[in-house]
N, C-alpha and C positions, 0 to 999 in steps of 0.2 A: 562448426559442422553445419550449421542451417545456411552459411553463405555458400559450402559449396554444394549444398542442396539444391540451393536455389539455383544456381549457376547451370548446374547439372542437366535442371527441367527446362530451363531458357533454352540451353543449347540443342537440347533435343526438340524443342518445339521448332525453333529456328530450320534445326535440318529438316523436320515434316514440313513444314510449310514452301520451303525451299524445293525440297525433293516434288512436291505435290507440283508445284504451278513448273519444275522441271522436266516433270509426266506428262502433266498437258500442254505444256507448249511444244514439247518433242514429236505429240502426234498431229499437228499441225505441217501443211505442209511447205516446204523454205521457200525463201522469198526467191522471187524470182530474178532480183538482181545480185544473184550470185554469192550474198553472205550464207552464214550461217545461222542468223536471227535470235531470237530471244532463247529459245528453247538449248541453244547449245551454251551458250551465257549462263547461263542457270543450272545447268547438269555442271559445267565447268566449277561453279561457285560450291554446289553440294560435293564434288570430290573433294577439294580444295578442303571443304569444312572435316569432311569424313577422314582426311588425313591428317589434318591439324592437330584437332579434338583427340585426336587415336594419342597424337605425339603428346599433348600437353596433358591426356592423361596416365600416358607411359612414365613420362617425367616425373609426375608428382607420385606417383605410386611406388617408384623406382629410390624417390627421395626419401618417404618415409620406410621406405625396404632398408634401405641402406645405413639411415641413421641408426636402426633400431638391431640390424646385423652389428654393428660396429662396439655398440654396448655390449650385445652378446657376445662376442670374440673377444671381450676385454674379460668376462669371467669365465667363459670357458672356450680356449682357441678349438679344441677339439671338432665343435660342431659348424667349422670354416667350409667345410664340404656340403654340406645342408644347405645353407646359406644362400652359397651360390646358386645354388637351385631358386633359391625363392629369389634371386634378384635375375635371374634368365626368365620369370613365369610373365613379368609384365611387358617385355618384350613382344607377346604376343598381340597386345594390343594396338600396335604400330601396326605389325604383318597386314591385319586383319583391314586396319586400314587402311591401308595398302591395296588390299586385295578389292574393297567396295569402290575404291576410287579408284582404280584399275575397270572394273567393271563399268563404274559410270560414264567412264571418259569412254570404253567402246559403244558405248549408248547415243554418243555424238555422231551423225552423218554429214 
């Protein structure tokens, strides 16, 4: 539990740090030889993470959802309907990512 504590804090420092110098390079303005320069590089990399992070922790939530449904339906099948519900709830967590990394990629000019 404390390693993906710690994992947890990384990642989120990661993406403020990211997101930050993604903010200020974005209100700089482009080079004039026609790229897109640092600032679009850097919102690109913060989507990238905002969808990753959403996926990988869809997956792990979705793993322990599922292992622990799988016990349950082995002593009582009844409650298969419930179930399901709580392995559709972490799906949202992708959406979500989705939807910030959506927004950040409209953030690139």
């Amino acid at each position: 539990m404390r390693k993906v504590v710690s994992v947890s804090v990384f990642a989120l420092l990661a993406v403020a740090v990211i997101a930050g110098a993604a903010q200020a390079a974005a209100e700089e303005p482009a080079a004039p030889t026609g790229g897109l320069g640092l600032g679009a590089g850097m919102l690109a990399l913060a989507a990238a993470l905002a969808l990753g992070l959403g996926a990988l922790g869809t997956a792990w939530a979705q793993a322990r959802i599922g292992s622990a449904a799988a016990g349950a339906m082995a002593e009582r099948p009844e409650i298969g309907g419930r179930l399901l519900i709580f392995l559709a709830l972490p799906e949202t967590m992708i959406i979500l990512g989705f939807l910030v990394a959506f927004f950040i990629i409209g953030r690139i000019r």
